[in-house]
Backbone bond lengths (Angstrom), bond angles and torsions (degrees), N, CA, C in turn:
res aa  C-N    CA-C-N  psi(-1)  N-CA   C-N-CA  omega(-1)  CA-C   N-CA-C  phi
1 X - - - 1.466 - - 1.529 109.14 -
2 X 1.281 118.57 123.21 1.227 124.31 171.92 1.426 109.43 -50.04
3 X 1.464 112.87 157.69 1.741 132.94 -177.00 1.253 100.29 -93.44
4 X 1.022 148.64 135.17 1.549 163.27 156.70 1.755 106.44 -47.29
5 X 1.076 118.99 166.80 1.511 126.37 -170.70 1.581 112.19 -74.72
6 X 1.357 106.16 -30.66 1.360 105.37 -175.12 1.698 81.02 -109.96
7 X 0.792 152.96 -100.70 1.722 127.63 -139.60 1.646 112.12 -46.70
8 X 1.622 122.27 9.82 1.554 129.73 176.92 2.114 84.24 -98.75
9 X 1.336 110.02 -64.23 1.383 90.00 -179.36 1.322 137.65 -70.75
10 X 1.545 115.19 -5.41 1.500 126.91 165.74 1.296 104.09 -65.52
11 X 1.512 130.13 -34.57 1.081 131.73 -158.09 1.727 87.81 -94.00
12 X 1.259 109.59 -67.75 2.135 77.54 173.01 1.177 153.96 -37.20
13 X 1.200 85.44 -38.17 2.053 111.21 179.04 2.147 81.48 -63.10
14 X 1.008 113.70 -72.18 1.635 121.90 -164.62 1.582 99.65 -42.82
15 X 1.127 116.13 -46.02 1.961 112.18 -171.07 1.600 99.88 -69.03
16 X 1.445 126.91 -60.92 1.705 150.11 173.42 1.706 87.96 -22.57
17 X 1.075 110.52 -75.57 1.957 119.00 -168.99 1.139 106.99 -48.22
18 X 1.148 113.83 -70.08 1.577 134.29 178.15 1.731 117.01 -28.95
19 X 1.373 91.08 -48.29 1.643 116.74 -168.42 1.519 94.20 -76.12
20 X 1.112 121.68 -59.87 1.728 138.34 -173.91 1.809 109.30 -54.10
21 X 1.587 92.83 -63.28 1.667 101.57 171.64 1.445 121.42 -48.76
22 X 1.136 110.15 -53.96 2.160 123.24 168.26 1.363 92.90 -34.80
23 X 1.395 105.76 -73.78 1.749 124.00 -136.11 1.596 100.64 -56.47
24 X 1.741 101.91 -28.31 1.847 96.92 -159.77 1.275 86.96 -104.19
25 X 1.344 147.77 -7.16 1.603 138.24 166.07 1.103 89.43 -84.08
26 X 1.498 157.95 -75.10 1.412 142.79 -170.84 1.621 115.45 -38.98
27 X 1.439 110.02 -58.35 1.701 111.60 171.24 1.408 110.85 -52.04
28 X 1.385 134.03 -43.62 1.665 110.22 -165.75 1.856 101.38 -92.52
29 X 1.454 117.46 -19.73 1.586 93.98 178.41 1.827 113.53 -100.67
30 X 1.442 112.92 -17.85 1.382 107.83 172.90 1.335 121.89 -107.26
31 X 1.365 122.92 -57.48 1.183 142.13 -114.49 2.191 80.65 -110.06
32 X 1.440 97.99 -53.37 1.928 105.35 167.48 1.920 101.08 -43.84
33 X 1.652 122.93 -48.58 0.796 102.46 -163.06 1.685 119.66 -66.59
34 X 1.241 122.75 -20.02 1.383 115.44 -175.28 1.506 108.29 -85.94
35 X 1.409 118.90 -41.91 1.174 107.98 166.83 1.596 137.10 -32.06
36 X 1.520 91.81 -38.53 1.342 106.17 -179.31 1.396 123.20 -70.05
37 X 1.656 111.35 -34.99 1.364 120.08 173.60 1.323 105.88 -66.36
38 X 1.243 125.92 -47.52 1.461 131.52 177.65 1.075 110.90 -43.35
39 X 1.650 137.91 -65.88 1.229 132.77 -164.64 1.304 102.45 -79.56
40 X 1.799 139.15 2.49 0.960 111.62 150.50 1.263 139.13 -115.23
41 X 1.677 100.40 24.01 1.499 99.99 156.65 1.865 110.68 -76.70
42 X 1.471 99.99 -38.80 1.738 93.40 177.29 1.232 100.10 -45.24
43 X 1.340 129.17 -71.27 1.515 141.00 -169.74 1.544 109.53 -24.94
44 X 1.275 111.21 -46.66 1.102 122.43 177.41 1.587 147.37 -71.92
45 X 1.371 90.70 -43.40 1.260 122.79 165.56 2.032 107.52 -66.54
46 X 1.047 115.84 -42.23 1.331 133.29 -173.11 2.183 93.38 -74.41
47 X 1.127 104.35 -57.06 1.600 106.05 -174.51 1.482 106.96 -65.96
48 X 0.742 130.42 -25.37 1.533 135.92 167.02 1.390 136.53 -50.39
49 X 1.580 82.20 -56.04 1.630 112.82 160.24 1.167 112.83 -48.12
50 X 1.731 122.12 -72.12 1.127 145.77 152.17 1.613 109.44 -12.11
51 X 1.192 114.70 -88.88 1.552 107.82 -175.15 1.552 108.01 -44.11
52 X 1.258 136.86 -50.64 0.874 157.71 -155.65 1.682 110.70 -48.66
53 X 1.611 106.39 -72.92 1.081 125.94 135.75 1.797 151.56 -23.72
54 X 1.606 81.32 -27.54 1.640 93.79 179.89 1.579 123.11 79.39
55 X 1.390 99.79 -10.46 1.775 107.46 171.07 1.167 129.28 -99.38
56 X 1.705 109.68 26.99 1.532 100.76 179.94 1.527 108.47 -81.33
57 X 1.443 117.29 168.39 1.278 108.60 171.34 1.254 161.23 -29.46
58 X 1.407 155.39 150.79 1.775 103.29 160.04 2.164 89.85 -156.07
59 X 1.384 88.28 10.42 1.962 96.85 170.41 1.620 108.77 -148.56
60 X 1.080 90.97 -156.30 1.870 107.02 -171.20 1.849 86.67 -87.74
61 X 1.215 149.85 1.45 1.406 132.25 146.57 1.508 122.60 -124.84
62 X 0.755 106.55 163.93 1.800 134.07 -156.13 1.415 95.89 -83.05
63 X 1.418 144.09 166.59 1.650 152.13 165.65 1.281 107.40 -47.83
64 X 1.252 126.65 -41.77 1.674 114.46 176.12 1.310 102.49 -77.69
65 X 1.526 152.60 -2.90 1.673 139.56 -152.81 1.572 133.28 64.00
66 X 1.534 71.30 2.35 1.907 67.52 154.36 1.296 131.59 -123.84
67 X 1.300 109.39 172.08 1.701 110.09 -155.24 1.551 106.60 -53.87
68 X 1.216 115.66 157.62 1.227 155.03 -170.30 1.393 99.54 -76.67
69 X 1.548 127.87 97.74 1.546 138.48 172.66 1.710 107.21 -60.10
70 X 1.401 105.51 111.89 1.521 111.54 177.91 1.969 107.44 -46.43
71 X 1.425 117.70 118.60 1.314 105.41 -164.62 1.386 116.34 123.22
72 X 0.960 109.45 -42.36 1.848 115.42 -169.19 1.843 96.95 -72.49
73 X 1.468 102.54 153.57 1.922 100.00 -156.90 1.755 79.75 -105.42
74 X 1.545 82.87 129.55 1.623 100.39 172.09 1.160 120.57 -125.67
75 X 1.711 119.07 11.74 1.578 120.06 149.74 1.092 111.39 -155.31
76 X 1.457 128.93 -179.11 1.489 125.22 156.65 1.940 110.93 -126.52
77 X 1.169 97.49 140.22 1.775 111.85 -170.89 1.165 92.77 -94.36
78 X 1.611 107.83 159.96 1.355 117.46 175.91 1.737 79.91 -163.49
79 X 1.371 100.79 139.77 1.351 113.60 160.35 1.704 124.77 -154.89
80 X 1.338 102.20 82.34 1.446 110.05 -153.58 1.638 140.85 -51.61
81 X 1.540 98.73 -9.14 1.278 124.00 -172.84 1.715 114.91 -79.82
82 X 1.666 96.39 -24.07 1.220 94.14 170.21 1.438 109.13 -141.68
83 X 0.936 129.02 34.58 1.618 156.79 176.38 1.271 115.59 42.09
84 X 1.621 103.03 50.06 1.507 103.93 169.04 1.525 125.28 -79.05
85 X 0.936 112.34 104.45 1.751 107.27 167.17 1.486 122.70 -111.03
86 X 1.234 117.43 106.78 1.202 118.04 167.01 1.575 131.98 -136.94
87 X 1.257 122.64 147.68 1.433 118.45 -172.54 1.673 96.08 -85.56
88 X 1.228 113.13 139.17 2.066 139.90 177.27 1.740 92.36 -95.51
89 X 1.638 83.83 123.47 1.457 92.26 164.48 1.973 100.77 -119.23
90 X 1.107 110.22 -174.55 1.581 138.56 -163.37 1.753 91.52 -86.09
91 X 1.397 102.18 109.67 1.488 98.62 160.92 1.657 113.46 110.44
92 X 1.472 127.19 148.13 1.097 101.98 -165.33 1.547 85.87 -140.99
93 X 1.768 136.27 46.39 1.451 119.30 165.57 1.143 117.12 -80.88
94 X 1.489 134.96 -159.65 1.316 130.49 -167.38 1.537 94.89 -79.55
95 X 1.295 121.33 -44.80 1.600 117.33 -153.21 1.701 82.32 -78.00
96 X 0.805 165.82 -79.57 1.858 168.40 -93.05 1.464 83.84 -104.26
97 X 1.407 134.69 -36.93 1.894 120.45 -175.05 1.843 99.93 -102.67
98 X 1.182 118.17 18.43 0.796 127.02 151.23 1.878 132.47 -46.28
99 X 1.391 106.96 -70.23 1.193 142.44 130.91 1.530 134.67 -50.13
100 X 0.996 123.60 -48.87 1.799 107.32 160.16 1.865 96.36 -157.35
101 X 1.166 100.97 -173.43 1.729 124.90 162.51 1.513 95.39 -44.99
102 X 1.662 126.01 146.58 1.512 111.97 154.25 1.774 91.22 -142.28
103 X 1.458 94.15 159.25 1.234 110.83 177.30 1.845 118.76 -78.50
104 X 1.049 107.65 162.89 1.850 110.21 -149.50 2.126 66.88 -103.38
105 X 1.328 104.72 118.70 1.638 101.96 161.00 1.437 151.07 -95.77
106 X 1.403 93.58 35.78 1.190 120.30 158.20 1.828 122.33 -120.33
107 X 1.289 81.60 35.64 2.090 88.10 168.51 1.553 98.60 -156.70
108 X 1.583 108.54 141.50 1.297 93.89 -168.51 1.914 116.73 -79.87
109 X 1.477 95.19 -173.00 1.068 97.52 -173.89 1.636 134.63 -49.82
110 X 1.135 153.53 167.05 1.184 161.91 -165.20 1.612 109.87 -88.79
111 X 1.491 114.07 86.50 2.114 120.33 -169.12 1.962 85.79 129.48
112 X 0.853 139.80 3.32 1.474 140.42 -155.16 1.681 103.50 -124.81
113 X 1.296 93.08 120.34 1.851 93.32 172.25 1.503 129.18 -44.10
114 X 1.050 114.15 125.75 1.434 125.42 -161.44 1.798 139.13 101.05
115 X 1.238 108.67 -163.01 2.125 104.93 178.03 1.342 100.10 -91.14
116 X 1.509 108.02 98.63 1.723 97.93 152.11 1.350 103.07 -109.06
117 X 1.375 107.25 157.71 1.829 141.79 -161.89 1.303 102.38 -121.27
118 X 1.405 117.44 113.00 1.518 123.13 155.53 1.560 100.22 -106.18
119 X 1.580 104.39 150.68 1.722 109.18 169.18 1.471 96.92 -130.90
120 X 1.096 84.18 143.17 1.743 99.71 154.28 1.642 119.91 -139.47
121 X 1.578 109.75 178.13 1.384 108.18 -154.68 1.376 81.37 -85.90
122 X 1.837 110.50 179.36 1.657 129.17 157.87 0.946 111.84 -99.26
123 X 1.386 155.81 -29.69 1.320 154.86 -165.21 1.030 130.43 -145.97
124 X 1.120 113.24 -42.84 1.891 115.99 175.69 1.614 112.86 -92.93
125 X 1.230 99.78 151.76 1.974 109.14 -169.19 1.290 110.43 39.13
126 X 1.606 90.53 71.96 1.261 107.00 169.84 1.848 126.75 87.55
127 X 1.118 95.67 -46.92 1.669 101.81 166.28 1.557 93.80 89.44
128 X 1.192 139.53 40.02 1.934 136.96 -162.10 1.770 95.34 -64.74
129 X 1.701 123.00 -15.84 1.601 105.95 -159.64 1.605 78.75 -129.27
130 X 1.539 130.28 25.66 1.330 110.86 168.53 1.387 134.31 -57.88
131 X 1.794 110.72 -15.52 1.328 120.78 -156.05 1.478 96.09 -143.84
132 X 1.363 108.75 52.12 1.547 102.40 164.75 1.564 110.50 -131.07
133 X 1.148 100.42 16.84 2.036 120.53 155.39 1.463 108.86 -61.53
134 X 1.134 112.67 -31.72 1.250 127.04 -156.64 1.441 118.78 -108.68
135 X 1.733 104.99 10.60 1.562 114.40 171.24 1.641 114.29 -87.00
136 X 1.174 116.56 154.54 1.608 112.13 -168.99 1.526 103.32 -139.30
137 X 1.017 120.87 134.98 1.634 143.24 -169.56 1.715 104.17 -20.88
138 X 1.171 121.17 130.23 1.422 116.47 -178.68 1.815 122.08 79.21
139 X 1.449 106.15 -2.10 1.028 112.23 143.95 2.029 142.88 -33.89
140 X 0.650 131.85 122.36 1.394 130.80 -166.45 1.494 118.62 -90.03
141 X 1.757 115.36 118.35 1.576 105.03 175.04 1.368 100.65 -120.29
142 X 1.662 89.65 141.34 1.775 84.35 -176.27 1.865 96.67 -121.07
143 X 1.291 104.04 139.26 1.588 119.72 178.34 1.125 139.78 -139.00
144 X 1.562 111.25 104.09 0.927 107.37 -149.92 1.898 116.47 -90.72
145 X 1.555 152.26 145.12 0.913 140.00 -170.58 1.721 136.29 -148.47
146 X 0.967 157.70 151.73 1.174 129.86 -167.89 1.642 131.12 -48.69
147 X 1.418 85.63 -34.57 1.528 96.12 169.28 1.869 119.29 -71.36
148 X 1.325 124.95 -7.78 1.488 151.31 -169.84 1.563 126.78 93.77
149 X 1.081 113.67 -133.12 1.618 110.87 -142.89 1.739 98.92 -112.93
150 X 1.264 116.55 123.87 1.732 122.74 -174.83 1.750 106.45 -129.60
151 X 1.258 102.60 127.91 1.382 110.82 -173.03 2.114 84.66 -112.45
152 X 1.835 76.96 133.94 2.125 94.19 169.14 1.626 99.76 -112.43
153 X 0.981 113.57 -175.65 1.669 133.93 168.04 1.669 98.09 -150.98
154 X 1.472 90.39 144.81 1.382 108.91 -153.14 1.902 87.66 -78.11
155 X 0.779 112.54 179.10 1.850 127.37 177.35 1.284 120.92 -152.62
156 X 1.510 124.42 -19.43 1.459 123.87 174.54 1.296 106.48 176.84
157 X 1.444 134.08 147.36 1.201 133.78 144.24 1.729 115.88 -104.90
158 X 1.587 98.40 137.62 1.881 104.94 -165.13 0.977 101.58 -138.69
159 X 1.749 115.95 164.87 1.226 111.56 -150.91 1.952 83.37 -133.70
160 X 1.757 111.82 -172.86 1.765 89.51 163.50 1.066 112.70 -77.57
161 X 1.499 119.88 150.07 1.927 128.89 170.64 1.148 98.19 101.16
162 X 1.499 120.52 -11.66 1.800 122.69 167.03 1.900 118.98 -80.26
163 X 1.658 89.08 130.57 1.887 87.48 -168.29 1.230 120.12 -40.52
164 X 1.296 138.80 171.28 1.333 119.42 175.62 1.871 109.63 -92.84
165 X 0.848 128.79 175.22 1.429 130.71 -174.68 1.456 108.19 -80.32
166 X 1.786 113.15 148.89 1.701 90.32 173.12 1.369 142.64 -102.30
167 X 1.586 105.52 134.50 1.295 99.04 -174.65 1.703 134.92 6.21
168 X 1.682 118.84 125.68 1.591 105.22 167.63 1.146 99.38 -86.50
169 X 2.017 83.90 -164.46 1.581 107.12 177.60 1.204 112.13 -68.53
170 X 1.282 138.11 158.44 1.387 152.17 173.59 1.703 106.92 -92.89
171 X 1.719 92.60 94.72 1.911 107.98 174.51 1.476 77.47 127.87
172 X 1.342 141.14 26.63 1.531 106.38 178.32 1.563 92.79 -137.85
173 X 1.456 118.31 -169.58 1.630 109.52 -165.99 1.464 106.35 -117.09
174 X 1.472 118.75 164.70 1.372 102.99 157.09 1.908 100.31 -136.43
175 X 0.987 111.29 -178.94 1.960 107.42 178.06 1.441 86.29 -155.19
176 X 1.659 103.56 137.72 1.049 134.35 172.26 1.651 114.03 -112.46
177 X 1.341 99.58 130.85 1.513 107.47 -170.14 1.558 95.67 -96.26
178 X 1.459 149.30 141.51 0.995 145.35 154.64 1.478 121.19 -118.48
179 X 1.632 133.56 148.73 1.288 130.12 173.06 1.770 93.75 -155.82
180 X 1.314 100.69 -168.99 1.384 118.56 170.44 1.414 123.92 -89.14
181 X 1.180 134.93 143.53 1.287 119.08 -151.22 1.918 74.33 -136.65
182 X 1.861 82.95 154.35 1.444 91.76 -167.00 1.664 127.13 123.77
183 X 1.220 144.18 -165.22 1.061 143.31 154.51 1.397 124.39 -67.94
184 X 1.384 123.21 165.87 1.730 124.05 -172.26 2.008 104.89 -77.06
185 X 1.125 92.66 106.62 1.570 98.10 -174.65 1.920 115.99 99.96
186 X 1.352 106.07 -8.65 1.386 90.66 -143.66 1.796 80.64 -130.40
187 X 1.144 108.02 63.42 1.888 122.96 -168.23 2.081 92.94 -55.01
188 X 1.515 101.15 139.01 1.411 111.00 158.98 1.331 123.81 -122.81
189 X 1.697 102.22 15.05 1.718 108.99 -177.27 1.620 95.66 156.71
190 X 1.177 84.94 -151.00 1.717 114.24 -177.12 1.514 115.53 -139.44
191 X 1.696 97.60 128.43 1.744 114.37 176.83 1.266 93.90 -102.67
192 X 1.212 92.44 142.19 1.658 124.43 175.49 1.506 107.00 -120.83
193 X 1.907 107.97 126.74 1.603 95.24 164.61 1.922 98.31 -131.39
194 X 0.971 86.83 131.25 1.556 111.34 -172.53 1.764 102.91 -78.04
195 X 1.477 118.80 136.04 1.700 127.28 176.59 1.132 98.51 -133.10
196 X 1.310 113.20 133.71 1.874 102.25 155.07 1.697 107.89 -122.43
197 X 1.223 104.98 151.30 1.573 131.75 -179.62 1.218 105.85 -39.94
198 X 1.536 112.75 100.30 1.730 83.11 152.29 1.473 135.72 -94.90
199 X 1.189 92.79 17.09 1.806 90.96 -172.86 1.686 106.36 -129.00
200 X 1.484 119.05 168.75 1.568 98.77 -160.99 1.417 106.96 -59.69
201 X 1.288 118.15 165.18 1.525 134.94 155.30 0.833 88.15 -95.28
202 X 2.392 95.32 152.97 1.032 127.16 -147.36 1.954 91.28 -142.91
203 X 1.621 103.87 136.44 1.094 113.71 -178.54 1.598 111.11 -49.51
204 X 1.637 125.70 150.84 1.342 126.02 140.96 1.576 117.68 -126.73
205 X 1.648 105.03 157.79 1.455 101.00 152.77 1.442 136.53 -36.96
206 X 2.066 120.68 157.33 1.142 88.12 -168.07 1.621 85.48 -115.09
207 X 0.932 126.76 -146.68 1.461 146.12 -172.07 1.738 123.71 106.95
208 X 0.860 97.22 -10.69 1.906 107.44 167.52 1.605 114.52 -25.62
209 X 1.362 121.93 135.29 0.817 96.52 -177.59 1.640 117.15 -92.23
210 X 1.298 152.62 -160.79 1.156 135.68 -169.40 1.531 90.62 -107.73
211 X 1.853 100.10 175.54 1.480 105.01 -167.04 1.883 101.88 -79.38
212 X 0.889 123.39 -6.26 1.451 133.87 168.88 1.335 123.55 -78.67
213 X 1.470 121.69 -21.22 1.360 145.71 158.97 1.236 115.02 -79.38
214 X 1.172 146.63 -13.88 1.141 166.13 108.99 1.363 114.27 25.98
215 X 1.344 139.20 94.14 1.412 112.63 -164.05 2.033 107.21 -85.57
216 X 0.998 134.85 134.76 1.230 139.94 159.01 1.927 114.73 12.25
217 X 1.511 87.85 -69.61 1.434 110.63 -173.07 1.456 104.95 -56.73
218 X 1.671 140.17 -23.17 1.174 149.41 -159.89 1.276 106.34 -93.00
219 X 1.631 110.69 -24.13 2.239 120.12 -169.37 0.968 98.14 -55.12
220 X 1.675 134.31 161.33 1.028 143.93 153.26 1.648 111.39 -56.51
221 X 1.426 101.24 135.52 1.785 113.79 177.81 1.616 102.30 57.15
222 X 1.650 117.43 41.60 1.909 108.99 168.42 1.200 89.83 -104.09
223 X 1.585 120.61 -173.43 1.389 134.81 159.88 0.998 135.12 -114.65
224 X 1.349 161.06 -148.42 1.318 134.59 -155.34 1.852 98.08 -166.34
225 X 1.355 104.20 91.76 1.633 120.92 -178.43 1.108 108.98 -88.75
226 X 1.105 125.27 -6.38 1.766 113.23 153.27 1.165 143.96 -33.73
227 X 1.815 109.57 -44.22 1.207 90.43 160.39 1.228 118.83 -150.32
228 X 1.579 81.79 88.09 1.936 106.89 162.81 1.362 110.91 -44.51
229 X 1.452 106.50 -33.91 1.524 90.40 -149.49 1.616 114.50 -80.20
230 X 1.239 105.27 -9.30 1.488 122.51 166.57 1.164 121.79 -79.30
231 X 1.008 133.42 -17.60 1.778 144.91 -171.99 1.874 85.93 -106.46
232 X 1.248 120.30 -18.78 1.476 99.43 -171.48 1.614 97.96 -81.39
233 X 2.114 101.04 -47.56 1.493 96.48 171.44 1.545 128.56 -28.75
234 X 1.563 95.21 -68.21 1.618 92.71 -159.78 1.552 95.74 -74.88
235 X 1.354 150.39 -24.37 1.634 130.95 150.05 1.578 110.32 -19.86
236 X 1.446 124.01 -61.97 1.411 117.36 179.84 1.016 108.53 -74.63
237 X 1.069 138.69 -46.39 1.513 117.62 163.88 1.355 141.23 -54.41
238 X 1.410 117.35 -13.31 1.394 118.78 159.99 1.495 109.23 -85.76
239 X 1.642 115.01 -25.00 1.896 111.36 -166.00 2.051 73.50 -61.74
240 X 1.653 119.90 -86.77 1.195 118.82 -157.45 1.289 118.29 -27.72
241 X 1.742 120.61 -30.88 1.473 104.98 -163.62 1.773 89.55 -82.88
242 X 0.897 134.70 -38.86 1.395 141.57 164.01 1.373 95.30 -4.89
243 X 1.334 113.21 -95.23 1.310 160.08 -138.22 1.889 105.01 -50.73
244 X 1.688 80.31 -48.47 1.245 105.10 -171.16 1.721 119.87 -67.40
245 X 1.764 94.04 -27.88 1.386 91.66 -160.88 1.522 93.83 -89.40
246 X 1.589 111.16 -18.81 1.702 100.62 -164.66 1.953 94.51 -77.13
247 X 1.030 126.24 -24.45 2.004 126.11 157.81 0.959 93.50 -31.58
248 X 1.535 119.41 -71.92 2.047 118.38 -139.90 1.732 83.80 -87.73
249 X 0.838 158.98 1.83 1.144 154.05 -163.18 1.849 105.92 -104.84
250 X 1.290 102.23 -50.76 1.814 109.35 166.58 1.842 109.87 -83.24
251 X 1.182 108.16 4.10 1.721 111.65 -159.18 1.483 101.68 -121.12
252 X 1.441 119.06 -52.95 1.534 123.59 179.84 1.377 108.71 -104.56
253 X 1.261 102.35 172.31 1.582 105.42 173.48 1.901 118.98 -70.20
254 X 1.140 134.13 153.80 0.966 132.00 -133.12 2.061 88.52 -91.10
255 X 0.960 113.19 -20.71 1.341 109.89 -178.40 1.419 134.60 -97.89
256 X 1.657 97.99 -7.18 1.243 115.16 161.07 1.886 115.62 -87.97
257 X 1.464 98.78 -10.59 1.512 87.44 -179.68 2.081 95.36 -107.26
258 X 1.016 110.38 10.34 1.693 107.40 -176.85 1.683 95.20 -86.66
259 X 1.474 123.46 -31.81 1.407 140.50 -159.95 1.331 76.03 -90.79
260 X 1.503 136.76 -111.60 1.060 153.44 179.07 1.941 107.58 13.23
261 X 1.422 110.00 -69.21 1.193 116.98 -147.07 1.842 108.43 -111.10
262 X 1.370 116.01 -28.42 1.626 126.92 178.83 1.893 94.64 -57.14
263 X 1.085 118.06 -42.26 1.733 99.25 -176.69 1.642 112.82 -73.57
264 X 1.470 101.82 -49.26 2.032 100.72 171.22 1.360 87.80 -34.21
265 X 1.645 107.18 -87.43 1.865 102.28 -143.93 1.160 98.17 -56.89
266 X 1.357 159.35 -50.27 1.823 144.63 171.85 1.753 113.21 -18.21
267 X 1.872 87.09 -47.47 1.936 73.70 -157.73 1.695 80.86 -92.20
268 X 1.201 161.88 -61.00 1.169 156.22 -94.34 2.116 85.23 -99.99
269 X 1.731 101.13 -51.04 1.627 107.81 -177.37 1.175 113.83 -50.76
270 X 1.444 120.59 -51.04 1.276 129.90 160.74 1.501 135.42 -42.48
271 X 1.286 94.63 -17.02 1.700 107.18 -171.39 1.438 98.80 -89.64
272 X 1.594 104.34 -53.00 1.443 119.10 168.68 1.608 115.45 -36.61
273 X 0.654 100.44 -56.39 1.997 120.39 -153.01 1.855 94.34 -86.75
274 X 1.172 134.10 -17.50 1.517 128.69 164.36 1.165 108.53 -87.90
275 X 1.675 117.21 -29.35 1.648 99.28 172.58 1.862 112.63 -95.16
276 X 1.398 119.71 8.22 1.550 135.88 174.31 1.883 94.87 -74.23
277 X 1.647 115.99 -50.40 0.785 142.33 -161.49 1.934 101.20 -45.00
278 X 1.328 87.62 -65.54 2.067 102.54 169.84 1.147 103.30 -22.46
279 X 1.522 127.72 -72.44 1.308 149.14 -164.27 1.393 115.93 -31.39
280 X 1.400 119.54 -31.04 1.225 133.46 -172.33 1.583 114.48 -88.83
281 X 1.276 119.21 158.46 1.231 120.97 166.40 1.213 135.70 -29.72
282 X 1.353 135.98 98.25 1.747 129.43 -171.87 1.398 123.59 -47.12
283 X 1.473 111.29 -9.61 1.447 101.34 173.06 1.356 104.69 -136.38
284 X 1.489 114.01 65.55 1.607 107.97 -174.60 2.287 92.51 -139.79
């Protein structure tokens, strides 16, 4: 007996969710994690070069003078106590911590006089700042940068309603570690772990923009609406592959459309559900 028009579109709307819901619980606990390693061997492989060369970063522009591409890796972390290693890129929206830790660009760089702020996520793509709750005073950060190599010691980890740390020296550095504080997915704020310099700070260029210049998408824990327009794509492209399969599904035999149609909706949901992924909190 044929399905009626609305129990054929109940039944789409039901596959569409289904397909969407999977795709973005598979993307943030597995499927985010390799990605993440991936883009930071490029990351890596590319910063290497960079130092290597003598043209890695060390301000808000690049060796030729122009601005600084949100993304491009402008340090590498090491924090040995709990074996974080990761290369810092430029920028801190959802899609840029996607791929590694990035620096907040309006504080300078990390070995550089003054508060610079790296964030990273807690749980999804990879989780690189899941376990820095768990650093304890005198802890060791090592950072590496175009300008060279700066060792911090940790001084506190704080949560909100926690005092603030006290003031440094004036000419010397401090780096702020940031993530989501809380359960895996289920953010109740923001952890802060505080380092200070022990070795001199080192001048940079200025041009930063101020923390008021700041675009929205860059705050700690915003999301990144840029690009809707890609999450709208692959939305229509999963409703059609939907659509399509519940046809061959009343039309062909049921095993020629499981072959046929289970890889579309895999890669198309998936496509969906990494750019759904943005949407969420940048450090969750």
């Amino acid at each position: 007996m044929p399905l009626s028009a609305r129990k054929q579109l109940a039944r789409a709307i039901a596959v569409f969710v289904c397909v969407l819901s999977l795709g973005l619980a598979f993307e943030l606990t597995i499927m985010s994690t390799f990605q993440q390693r991936a883009a930071q061997q490029r990351l890596f492989d590319r910063f290497r070069k960079e130092l290597a060369t003598g043209v890695a970063p060390i301000g808000p522009a690049d060796h030729d003078g122009k601005a600084l591409s949100l993304g491009a890796p402008v340090a590498y972390l090491e924090v040995p106590s709990i074996g974080l290693r990761q290369v810092v890129v430029e920028g801190t929206t959802s899609g840029n911590l996607t791929s590694a830790p990035g620096h907040r660009r309006d504080t300078p760089l990390p070995g550089q006089a003054g508060v610079s702020l790296v964030a990273g996520r807690l749980s999804g793509f990879g989780g690189p700042f899941a376990r820095i709750h768990q650093l304890k005073p005198g802890a060791k950060v090592h950072v590496t940068t175009g300008q060279g190599a700066f060792d911090y010691r940790v001084i506190d980890v704080r949560r909100g309603g926690d005092p603030q740390p006290p003031p440094f020296k004036t000419g010397s550095g401090r780096l702020i570690l940031a993530t989501a504080d809380g359960h895996a997915f289920v953010p109740s704020g923001v952890l802060w772990v505080d380092a200070d310099l022990n070795v001199p700070a080192v001048g940079g260029p200025g041009g930063r923009p101020s923390p008021r210049a700041l675009p929205p998408n860059e705050q700690l824990m915003s999301s990144d609406t840029t690009t809707l327009w890609a999450l709208a794509f692959w939305l229509q492209a999963l409703l059609l592959a939907v659509v399509a399969a519940i046809w061959a599904w009343h039309r062909w035999n049921r095993a020629k459309t499981w072959v046929v149609f289970t890889p579309a909706l895999l890669f198309v949901g998936l496509a969906a559900s990494g750019e759904a992924a943005k949407l969420l909190p940048n450090l969750l």
